[in-house]
C-alpha positions in Angstrom: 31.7 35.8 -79.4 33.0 36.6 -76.0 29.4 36.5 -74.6 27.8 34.4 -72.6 24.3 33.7 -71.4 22.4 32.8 -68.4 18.9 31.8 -68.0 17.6 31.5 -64.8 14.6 29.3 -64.0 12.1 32.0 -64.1 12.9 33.1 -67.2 12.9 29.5 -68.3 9.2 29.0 -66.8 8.1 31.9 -68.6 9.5 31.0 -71.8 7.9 27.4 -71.8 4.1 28.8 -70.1 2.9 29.5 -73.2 4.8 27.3 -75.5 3.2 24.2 -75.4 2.5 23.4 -79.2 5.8 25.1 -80.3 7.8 22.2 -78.0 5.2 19.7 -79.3 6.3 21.0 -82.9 10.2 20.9 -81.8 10.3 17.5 -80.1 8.5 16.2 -83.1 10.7 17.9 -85.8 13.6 16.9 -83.4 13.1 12.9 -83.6 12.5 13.2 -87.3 16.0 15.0 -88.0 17.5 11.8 -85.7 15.8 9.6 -87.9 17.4 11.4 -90.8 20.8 11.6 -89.1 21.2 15.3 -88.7 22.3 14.9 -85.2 25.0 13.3 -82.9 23.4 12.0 -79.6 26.3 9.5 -77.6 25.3 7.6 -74.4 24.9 9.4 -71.7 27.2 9.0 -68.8 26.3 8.1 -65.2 27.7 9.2 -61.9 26.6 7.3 -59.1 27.8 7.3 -55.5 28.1 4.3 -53.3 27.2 5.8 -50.3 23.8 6.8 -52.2 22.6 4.2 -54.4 19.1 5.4 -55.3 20.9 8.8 -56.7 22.4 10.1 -59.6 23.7 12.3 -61.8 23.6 12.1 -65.7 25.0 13.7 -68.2 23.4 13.8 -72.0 25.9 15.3 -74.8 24.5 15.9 -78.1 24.7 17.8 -81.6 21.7 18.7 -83.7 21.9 20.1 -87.2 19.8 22.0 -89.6 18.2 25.3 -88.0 19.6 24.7 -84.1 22.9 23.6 -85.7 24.2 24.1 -81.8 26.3 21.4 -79.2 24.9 21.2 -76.2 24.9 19.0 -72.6 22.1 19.0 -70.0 23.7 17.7 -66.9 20.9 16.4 -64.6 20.5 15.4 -60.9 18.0 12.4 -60.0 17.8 12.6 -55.9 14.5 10.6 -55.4 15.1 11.6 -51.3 14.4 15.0 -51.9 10.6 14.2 -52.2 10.8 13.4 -48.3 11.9 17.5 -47.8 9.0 18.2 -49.8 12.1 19.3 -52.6 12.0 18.4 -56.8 13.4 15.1 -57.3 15.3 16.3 -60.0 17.5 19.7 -61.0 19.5 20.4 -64.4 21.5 22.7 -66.1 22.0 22.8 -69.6 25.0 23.8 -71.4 25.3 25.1 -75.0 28.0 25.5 -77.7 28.8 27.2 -80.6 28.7 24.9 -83.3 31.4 26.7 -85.3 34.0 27.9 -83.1 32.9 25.1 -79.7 32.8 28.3 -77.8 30.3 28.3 -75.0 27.3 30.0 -75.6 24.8 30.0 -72.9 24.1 28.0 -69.6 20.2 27.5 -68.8 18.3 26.5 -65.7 16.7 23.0 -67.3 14.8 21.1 -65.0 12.0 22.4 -66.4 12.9 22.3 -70.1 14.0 18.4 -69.3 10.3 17.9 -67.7 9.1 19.4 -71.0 10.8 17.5 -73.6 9.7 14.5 -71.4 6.3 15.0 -71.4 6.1 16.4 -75.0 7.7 13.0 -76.4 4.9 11.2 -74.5 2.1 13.2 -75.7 3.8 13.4 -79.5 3.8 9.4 -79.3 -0.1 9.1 -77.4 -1.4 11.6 -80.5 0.0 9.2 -83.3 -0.7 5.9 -81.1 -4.1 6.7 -79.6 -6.6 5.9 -82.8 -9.7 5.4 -80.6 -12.9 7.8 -81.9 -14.0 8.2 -78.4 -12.2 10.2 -75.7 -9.8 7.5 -73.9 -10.0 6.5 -70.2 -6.6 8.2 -68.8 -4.7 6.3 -65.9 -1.5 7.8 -64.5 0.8 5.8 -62.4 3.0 7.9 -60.2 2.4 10.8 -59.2 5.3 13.5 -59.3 6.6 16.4 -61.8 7.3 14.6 -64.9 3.5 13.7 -64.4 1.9 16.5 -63.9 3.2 17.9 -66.7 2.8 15.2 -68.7 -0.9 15.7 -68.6 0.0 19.4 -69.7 1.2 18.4 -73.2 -1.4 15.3 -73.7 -4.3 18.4 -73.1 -2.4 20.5 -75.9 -1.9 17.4 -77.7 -5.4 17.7 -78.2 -5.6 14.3 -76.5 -9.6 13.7 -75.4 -9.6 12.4 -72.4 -12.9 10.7 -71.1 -11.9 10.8 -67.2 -8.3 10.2 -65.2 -7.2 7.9 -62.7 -4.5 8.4 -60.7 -2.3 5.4 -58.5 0.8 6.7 -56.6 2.3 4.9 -53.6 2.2 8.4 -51.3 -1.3 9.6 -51.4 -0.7 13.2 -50.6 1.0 13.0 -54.0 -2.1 11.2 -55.3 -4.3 14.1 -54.1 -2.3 16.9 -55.5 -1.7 15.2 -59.0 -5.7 14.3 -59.4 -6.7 18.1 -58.8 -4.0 19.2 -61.0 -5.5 16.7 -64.1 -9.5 17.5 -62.7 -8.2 21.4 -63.3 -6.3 20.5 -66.9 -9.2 18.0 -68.3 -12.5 19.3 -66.7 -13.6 15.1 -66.5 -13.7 13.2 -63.7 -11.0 11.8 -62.0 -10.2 8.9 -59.1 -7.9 7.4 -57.1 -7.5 4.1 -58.2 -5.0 0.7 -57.8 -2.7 -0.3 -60.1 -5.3 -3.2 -61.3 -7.4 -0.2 -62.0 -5.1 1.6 -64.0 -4.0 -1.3 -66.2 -7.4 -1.7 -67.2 -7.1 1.8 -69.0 -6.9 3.0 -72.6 -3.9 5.0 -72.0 -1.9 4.2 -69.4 1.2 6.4 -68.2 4.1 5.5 -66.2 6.2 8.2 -64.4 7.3 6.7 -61.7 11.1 5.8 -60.1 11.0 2.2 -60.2 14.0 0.6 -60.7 12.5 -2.9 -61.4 9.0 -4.1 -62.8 6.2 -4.4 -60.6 3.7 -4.6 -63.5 3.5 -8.7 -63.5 4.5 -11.1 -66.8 1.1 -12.7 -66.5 -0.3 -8.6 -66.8 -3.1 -8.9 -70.1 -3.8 -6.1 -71.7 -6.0 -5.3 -74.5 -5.0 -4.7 -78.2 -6.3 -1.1 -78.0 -4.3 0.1 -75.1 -1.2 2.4 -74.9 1.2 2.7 -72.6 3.7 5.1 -72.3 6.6 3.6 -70.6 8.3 7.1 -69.1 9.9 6.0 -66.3 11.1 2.4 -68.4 11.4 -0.2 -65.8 8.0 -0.6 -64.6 7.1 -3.7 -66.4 7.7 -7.2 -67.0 9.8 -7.8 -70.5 7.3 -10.6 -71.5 4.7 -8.4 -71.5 6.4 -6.1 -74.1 7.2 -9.2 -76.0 3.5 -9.3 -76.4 3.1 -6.0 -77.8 3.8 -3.6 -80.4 7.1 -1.7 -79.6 8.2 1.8 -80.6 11.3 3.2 -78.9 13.1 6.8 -79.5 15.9 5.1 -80.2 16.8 1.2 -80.3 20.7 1.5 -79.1 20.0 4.2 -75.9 16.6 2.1 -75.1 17.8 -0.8 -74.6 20.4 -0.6 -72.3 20.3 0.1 -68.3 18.0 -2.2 -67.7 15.0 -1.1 -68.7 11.7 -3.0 -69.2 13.0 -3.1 -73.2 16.5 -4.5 -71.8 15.4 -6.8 -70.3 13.4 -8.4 -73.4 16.6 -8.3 -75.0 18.3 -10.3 -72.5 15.2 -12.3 -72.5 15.0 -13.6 -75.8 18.3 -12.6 -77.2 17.4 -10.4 -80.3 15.8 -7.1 -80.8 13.1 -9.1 -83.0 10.4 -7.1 -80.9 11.1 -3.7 -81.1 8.2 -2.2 -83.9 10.2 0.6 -84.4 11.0 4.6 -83.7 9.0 7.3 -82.9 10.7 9.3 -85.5 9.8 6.4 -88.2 6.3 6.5 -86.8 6.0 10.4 -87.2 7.3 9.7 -91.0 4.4 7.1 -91.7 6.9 4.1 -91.9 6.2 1.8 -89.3 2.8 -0.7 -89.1 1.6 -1.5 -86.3 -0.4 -5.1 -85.4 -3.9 -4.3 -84.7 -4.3 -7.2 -82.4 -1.7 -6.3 -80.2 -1.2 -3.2 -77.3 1.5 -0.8 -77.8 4.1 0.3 -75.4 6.0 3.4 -76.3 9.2 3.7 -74.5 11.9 6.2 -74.4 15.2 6.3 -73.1 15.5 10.1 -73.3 17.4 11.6 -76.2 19.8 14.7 -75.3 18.8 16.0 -78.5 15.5 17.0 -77.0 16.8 19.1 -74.1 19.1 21.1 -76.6 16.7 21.7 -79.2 14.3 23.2 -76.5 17.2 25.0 -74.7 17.8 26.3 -77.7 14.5 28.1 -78.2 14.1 29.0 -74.9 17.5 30.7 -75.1 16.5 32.6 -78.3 13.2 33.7 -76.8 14.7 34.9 -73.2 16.9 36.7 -75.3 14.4 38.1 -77.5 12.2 39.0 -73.6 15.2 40.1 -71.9 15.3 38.3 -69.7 18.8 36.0 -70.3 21.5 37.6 -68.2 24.4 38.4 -70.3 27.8 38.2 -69.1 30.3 40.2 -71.2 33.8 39.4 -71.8 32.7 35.7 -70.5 35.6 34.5 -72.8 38.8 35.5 -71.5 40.9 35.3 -74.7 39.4 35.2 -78.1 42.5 36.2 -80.1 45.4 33.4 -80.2 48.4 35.9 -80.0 
């Protein structure tokens, strides 16, 4: 009870290296025990500075019942100037709690683990939205961490992937992410525009765009998907022309995001198709004739059930630094 647990970043890496379909297993169980309401996931809450208005910092509280039954916070820094050091954009901790007593439990390096959950929600939504027979035509707009390692979890999705085509703004970052997906795929792979990539069958967006550059007049087919990661890269009336699924309708559609800003648009939620976590249970339909966007906001939820397996298994390793006596008084008298 008096002990606490650190888990560096290493130990966090090596944890998650070969744990692919166990976070694809856990971000998928996760959204279904949301849907069920076993967990408590609040807004998160923004710091911003005025001095530094590209930056942030974000924190995500949560609770999540049945088997984690744990509290937990991931507290996450977005500093998009840190790409011009060559440094991540982002860098997380993750806090978690006892769910019994609220006594601290552990604290976890989680920049990776919130890159996971990430890019495990996206491929969990491409393996249930992707019906095509053939292997699709990838495209991948932007060209950073979350993306890379998105194209991780769509190859252990089991994704097939025909060839790739990368657009970033900063070729050097274009370079690097199209030999990372010509190592992960084996197919061939280009750097295209952003005309190019719209044309795709699976498009993904993991960029830092804070409004839409993808145009209202954009047509897309009624086969594609796009996984709206990074949320404000397009127009709202092209979602209004689409088949929406969200992670959650209250978080998504707030901040502004492309689904915000359809909201605004026509004043209802009349568009939204529904949840991943419905879609995972076999209860939503989706219009044939239309594209799908998948968008989500990011549930806390995801970062604590991961953290929480990655705590158990750096445990398990040894290789989570314990701290005795962390707890300086556990009687009351």
């Amino acid at each position: 009870m008096s002990h606490f647990f650190v888990v560096p970043g290493a130990a966090v890496s090596t944890v998650l290296a070969g744990a692919h379909k166990d976070v694809l297993r856990i971000v998928a169980d996760t959204y279904i025990a949301h849907e069920r309401g076993l967990s408590v996931n609040p807004d998160s809450y923004f710091l911003r500075f005025p001095d530094k208005p590209n930056a942030r910092v974000i924190a995500l509280p949560s609770y999540l019942g049945g088997d984690v039954d744990t509290i937990g916070m991931k507290w996450i820094a977005s500093f998009p100037d840190n790409i011009k050091e060559g440094l991540p954009r982002a860098s997380a901790t993750l806090l978690l709690n006892d769910y019994a007593t609220g006594y601290p439990l552990a604290c976890l390096e989680a920049a990776t683990i919130s890159a996971v959950r990430t890019a495990a929600s996206a491929a969990v939504a491409a393996s249930r939205l992707v019906t095509a027979a053939e292997p699709v035509r990838l495209a991948v707009v932007g060209a950073g961490v979350i993306a890379r390692t998105i194209l991780d979890y769509l190859h252990a999705a089991g994704v097939a992937v025909a060839d790739v085509l990368v657009h970033d703004l900063d070729p050097t970052s274009a370079g690097h992410l199209s030999e990372h997906a010509t190592t992960r795929f084996g197919v061939p792979v280009t750097i295209g525009t952003l005309d190019d990539a719209l044309d795709r069958d699976l498009v993904v967006f993991a960029t830092t765009a804070a409004t839409p550059y993808v145009s209202a007049d954009t047509t897309l087919r009624p086969s594609q998907v796009l996984l709206n990661i990074s949320l404000r890269d397009i127009a709202p009336e092209v979602l209004l022309r689409s088949n929406n699924v969200v992670d959650d309708v209250d978080h998504c559609l707030k901040a502004q995001t492309s689904p915000h800003l359809a909201e605004q648009l026509t004043g209802g939620r009349d568009f939204i198709t529904g949840t991943l976590g419905s879609l995972l249970q076999g209860n939503v339909t989706l219009d044939p004739a239309k594209p799908t966007v998948f968008s989500p906001f990011g549930l806390g939820i995801l970062d604590l059930a991961v953290g929480h397996h990655v705590l158990g298994e750096a445990r398990r390793q040894g290789t989570a630094i314990e701290i005795p006596d962390f707890i300086g008084e556990t009687k009351r008298w």
